[in-house]
C-alpha positions in Angstrom: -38.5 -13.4 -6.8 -36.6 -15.6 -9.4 -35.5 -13.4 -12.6 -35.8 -10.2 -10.9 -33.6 -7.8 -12.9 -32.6 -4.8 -11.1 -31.7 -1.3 -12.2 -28.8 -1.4 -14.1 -28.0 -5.4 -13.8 -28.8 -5.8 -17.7 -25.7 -2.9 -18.1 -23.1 -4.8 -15.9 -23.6 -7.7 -17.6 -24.1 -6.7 -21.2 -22.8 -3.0 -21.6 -19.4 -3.6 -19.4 -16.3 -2.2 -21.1 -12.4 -3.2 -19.7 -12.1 -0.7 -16.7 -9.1 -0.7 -14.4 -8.6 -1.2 -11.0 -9.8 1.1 -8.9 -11.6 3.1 -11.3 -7.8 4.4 -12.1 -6.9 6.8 -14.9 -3.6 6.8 -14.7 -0.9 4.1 -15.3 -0.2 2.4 -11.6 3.6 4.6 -11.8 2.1 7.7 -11.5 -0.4 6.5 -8.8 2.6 5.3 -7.2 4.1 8.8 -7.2 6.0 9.1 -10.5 9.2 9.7 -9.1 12.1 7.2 -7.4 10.1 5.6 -5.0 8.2 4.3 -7.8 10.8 3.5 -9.4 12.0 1.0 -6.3 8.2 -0.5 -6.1 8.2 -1.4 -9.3 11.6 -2.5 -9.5 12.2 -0.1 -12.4 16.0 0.0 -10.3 16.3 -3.9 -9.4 19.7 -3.3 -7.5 18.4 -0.7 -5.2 14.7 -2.9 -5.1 16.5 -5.9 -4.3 19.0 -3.8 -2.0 16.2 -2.7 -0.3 14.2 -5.5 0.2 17.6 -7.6 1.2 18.3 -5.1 3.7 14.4 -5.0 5.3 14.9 -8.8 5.6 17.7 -9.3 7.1 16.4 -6.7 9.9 13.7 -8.5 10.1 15.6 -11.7 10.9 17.7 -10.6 13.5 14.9 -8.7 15.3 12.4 -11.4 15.2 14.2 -14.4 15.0 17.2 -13.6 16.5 15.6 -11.9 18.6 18.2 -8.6 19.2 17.5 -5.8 21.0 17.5 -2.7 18.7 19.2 -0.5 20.6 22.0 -3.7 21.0 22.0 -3.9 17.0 22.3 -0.6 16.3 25.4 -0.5 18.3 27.3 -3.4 17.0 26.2 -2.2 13.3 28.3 0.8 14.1 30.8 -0.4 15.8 31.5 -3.0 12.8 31.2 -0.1 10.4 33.7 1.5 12.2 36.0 -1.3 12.7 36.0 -1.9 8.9 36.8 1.5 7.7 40.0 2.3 10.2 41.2 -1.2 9.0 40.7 -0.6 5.3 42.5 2.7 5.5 45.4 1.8 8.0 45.7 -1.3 5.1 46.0 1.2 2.3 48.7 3.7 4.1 50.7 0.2 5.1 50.3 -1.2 1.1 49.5 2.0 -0.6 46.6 1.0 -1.4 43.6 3.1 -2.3 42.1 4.6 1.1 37.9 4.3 1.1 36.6 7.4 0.2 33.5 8.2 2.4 30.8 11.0 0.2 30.5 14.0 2.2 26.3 13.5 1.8 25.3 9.7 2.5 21.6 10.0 1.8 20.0 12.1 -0.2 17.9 14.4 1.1 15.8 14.2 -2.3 14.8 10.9 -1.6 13.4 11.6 2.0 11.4 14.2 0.5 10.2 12.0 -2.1 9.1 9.0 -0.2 7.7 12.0 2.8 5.5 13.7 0.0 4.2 10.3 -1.0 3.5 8.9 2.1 1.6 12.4 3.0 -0.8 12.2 0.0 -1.6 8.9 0.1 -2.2 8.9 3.7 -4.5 12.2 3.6 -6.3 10.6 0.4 -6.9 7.3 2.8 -8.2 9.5 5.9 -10.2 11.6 3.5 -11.6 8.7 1.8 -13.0 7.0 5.1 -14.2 10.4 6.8 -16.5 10.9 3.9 -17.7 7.3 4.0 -18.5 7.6 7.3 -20.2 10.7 6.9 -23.2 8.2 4.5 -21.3 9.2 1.0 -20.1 6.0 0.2 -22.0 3.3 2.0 -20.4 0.2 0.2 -16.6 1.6 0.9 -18.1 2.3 4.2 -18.7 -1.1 4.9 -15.6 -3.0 2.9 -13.3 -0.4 5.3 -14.9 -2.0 8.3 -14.9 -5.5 7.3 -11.2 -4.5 6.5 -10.2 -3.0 9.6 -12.2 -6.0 11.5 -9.7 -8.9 9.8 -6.7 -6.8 10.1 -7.2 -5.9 13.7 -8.1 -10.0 14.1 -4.7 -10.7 12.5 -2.8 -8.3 14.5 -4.1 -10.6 17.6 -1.6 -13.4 16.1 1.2 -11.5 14.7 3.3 -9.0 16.3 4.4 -5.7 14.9 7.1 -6.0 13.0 6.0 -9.1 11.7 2.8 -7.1 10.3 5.2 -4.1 9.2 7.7 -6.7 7.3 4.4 -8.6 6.1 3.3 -4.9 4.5 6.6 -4.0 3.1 7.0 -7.1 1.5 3.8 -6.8 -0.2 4.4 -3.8 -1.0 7.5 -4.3 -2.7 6.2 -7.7 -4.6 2.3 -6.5 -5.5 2.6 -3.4 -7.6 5.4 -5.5 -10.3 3.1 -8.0 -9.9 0.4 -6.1 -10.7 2.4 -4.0 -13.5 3.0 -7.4 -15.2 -0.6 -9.0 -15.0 -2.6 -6.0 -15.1 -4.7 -6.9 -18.0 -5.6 -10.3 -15.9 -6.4 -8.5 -12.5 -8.4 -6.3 -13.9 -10.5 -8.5 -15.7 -11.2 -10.3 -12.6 -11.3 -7.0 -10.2 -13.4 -5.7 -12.4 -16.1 -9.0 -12.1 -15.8 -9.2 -9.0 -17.0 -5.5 -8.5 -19.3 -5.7 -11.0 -21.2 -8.8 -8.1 -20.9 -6.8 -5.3 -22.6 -4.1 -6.6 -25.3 -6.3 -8.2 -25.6 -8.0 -4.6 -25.7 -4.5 -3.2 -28.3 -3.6 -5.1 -30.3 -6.3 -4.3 -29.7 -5.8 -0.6 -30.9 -2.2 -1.1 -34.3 -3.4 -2.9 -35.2 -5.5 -0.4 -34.1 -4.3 2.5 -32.7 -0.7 2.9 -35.5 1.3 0.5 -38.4 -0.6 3.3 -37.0 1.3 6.0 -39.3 4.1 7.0 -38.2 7.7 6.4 -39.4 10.9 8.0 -40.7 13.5 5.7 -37.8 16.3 4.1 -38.5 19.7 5.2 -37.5 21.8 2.3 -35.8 25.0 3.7 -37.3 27.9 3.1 -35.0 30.5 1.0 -35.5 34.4 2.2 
């Protein structure tokens, strides 16, 4: 019917108060992990950031476009690497020159444990997330994960896999600054855009979902 108002419609658009994405207490560092691999994301470091995404690019060049083979690459990266440092230091003996000092420890393993830790939460928070929604807790998540998982598994028919894993690191090394600098913005319009689905939600639950017959509840008997 035209002008229906449903339950809580007059409070979305009337009551609403600035929320942030995702429901989110906490400022997007800490969601991020707090520690140096949110630092990189959002580009607190902008050498290593831009070290970083420099680095993933130029991998991704030679394996997709130039189309190496990685075992090929990883060869001729070492054997450069090699070729470089017994020249530098036969240079310096000849010249007396300073001779490159190689660090006993390369990469830390602080970092590794950092990025591991993340990576773990995150990941168990995601699987937790969709078990539950699958399970009737959270029917609209339920259906936006497999809408998602529908588009993403239709894009991986026209990308390969490294294009999709350089597509995801480079978003996720551009969206969280991004976000960080227009967060007021984004969540003005997240927040909108929410605020619609539930309303259309709702309506789809009205008219549709509360006429489906249900079977009686059996109320258990306590001894």
């Amino acid at each position: 019917m035209p002008g229906l108002v449903y339950a809580s419609d007059s409070d979305d658009i009337y009551g609403t108060s600035h929320s942030r994405l995702f429901n989110r207490e906490r400022p997007i560092h800490q969601v991020l992990g707090g520690g140096r691999v949110a630092d990189v994301l959002l580009w607190r470091n902008r050498n290593v950031s831009a070290a970083l995404l420099g680095v993933m690019t130029v991998i991704w060049f030679l394996f997709e476009v130039v189309e190496y083979n990685f075992v090929t690459l990883l060869c001729h990266a070492s054997i450069t690497t090699m070729l470089v440092i017994f020249i530098w230091r036969m240079v310096a003996e000849i010249f007396g020159l300073t001779p490159p000092r190689i660090p006993e420890i390369i990469l830390d393993d602080s970092t590794f444990r950092d990025v591991a830790s993340t990576v773990h939460k995150k990941f168990n928070r995601f699987l937790s997330k969709l078990i539950d929604s699958a399970c009737g807790k959270d029917l609209p998540f339920f259906i936006l994960a497999i809408v998602s998982l529908y588009i993403l598994s239709v894009i991986g028919t026209y990308f390969s896999f490294l294009n999709l894993l350089y597509l995801g690191f480079l978003c996720l090394g551009t969206l969280p600054v991004l976000y960080e600098k227009f967060e007021e913005d984004v969540d003005h319009l997240a927040g909108k855009v929410s605020r619609e689905i539930k309303r259309s939600y709702r309506k789809f639950e009205a008219q549709f979902l509360n006429k489906i017959p249900r079977g009686p509840v059996k109320e258990k008997k306590i001894r």
